[in-house]
C-alpha positions in Angstrom: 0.0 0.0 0.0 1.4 3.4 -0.6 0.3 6.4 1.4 0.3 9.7 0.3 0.2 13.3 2.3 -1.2 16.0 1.3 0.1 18.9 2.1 -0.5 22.9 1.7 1.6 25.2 -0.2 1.1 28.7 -0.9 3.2 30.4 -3.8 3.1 33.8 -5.4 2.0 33.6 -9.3 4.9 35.8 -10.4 7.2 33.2 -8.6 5.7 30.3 -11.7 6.1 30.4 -15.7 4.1 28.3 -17.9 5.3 25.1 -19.9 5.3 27.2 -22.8 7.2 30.0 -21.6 9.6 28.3 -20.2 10.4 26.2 -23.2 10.8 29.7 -25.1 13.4 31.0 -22.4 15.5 28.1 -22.5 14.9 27.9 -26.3 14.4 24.5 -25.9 11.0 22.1 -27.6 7.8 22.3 -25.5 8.4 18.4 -25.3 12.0 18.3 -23.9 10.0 20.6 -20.8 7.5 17.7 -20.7 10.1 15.0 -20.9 12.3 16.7 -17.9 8.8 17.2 -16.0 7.7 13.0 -16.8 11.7 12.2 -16.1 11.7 14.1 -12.5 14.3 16.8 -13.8 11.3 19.4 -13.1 9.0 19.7 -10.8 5.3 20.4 -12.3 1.9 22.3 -10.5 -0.7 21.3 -12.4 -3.8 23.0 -12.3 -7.1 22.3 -14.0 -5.8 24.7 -17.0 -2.2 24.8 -16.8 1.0 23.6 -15.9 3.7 25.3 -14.0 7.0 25.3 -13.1 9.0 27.2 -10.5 10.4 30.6 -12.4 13.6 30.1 -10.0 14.9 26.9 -11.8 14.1 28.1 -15.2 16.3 31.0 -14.5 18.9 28.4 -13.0 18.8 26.3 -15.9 19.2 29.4 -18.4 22.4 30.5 -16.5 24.1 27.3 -17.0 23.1 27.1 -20.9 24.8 30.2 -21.3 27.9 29.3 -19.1 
C-alpha cells in the first residue's frame, strides 16, 4: 500500500512560468519541458488549466546554458 500526504503550499504567481514559456526561455522544444517534467528533472503544479514550473529553476537552468 502506498500512502500519500497531502500537504498545503502557498506560492506567489509571479514566482511560476508556464510550460510554454519556459520552453521559449530556454529555447528549448515544449516536449523536452515535458520530458524533464515525466523524467523528474522538473518539478510540475498542475492546475485544472495549466501547468507550472517554478520561475527560479528556469532561471537556473538558463544561466548554466549560457555558461
Amino acid at each position: 500500500m502506498i500512502k500519500v500526504k497531502t500537504v498545503e503550499i502557498t506560492i506567489k504567481t509571479e514566482d511560476l512560468i508556464t510550460v510554454s514559456d519556459a520552453a521559449k526561455e530556454l529555447e528549448v522544444a515544449r516536449k523536452t519541458i515535458e520530458r524533464w517534467i515525466k523524467d523528474g528533472k522538473l518539478l510540475a503544479i498542475k492546475t485544472e488549466q495549466n501547468v507550472y514550473l517554478d520561475r527560479s529553476r528556469i532561471e537556473k537552468l538558463k544561466q548554466a546554458k549560457t555558461q
